[in-house]
Kinemage of the C-alpha trace (Angstrom):
@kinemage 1
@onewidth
@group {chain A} dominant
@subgroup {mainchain}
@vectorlist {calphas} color= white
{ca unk a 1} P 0.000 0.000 0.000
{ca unk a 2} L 1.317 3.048 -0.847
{ca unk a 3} L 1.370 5.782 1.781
{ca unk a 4} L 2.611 9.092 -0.084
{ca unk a 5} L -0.075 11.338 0.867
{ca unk a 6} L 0.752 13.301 -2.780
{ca unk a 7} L -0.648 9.736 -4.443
{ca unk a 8} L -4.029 11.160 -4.889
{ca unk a 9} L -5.421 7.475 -5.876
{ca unk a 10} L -4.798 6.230 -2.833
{ca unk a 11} L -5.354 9.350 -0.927
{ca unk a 12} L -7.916 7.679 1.873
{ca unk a 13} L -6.414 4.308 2.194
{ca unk a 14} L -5.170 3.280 5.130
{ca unk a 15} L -4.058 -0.174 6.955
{ca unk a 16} L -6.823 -2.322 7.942
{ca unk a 17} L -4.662 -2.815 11.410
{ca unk a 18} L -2.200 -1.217 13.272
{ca unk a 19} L 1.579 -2.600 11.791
{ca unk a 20} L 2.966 -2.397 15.202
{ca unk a 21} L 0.181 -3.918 18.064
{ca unk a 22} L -1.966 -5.359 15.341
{ca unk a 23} L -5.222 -3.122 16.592
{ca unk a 24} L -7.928 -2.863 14.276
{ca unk a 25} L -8.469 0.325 12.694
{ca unk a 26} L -11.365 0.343 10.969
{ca unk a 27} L -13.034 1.194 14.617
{ca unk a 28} L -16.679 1.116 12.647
{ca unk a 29} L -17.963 2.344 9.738
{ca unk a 30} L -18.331 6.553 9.213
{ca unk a 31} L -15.533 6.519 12.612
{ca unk a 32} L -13.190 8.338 10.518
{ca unk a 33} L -16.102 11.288 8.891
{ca unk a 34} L -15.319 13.581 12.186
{ca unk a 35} L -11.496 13.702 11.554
{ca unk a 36} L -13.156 16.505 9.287
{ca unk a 37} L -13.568 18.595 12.623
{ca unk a 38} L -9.745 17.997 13.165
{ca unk a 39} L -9.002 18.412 9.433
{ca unk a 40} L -10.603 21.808 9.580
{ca unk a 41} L -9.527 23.433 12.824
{ca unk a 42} L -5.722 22.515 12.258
{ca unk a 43} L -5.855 24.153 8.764
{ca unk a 44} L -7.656 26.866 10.321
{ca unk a 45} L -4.425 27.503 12.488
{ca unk a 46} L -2.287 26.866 9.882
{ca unk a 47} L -3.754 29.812 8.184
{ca unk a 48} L -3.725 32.083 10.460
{ca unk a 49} L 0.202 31.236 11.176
{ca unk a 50} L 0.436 31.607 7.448
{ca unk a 51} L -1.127 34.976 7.774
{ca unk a 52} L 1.339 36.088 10.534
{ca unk a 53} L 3.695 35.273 9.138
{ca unk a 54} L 2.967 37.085 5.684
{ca unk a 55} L 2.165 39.867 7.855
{ca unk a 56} L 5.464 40.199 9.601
{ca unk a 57} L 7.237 39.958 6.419
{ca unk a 58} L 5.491 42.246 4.037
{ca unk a 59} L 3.880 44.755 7.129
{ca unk a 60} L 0.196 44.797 5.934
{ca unk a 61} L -2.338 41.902 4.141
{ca unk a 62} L -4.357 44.408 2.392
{ca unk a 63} L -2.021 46.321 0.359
{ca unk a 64} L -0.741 42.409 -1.251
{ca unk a 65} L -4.125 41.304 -0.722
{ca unk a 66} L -3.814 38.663 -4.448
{ca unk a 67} L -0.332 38.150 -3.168
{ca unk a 68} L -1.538 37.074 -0.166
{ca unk a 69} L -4.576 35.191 -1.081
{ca unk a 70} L -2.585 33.345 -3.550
{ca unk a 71} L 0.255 32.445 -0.871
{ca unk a 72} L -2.713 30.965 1.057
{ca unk a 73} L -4.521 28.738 -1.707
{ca unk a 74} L -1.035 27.629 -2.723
{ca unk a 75} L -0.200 26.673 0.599
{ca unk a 76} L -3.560 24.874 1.437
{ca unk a 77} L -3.674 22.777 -2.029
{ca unk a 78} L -0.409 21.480 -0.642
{ca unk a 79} L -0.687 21.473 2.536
{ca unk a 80} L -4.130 19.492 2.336
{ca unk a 81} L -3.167 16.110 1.765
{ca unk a 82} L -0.858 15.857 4.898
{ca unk a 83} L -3.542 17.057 6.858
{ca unk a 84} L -5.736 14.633 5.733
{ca unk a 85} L -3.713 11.989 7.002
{ca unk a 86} L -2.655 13.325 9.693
{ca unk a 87} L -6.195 14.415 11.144
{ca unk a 88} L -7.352 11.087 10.288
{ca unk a 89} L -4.574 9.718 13.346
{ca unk a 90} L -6.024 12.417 15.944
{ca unk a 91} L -9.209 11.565 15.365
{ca unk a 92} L -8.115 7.577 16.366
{ca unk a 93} L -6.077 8.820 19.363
{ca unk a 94} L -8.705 10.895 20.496
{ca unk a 95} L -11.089 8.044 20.698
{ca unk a 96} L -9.146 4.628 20.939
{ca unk a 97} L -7.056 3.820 23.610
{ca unk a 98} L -3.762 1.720 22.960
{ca unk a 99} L -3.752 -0.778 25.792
{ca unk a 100} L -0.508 -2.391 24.645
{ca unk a 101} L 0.650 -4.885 22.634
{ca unk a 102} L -1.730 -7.937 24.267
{ca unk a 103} L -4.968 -6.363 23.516
């Protein structure tokens, strides 16, 4: 299975079980539909650190407003995949407990 998050075909495939421990992952079906919460609210901070950022290096967001607004779609459309993925293993922590390797 390939797990580049840039391989758009396999974008939301993931292991049926845990590598390491063996745990099931696929916790029940729809689980993984409110790692959209998490998907949303870290690229919501990422954002706004973008914006910062842009801020503290060109001094205003509204005089570069297309410079800026591009610098922030750019950033998202690559940006997105990885938080896919990456929302996608909050969401598990948040709501399955590892209990070691003898579950």
């Amino acid at each position: 299975m390939d797990m580049n998050p840039y391989h758009l075909r396999n974008l939301g495939e993931m292991h049926s079980s845990c590598p390491h421990c063996k745990r099931d992952l696929r916790v029940e079906p729809g689980f993984y539909f409110g790692a959209a919460f998490v998907s949303y609210a870290m690229m919501v901070l990422i954002d706004i650190l973008l914006a910062i950022a842009f801020y503290l290096i060109t001094g205003s967001l509204f005089d570069q407003a297309i410079a800026f607004i591009t610098t922030v779609i750019a950033f998202t459309l690559l940006i997105a995949t990885v938080i896919f993925r990456y929302s996608r293993v909050i969401w598990l922590y948040l709501f399955v407990k590892y209990k070691g390797e003898n579950q």
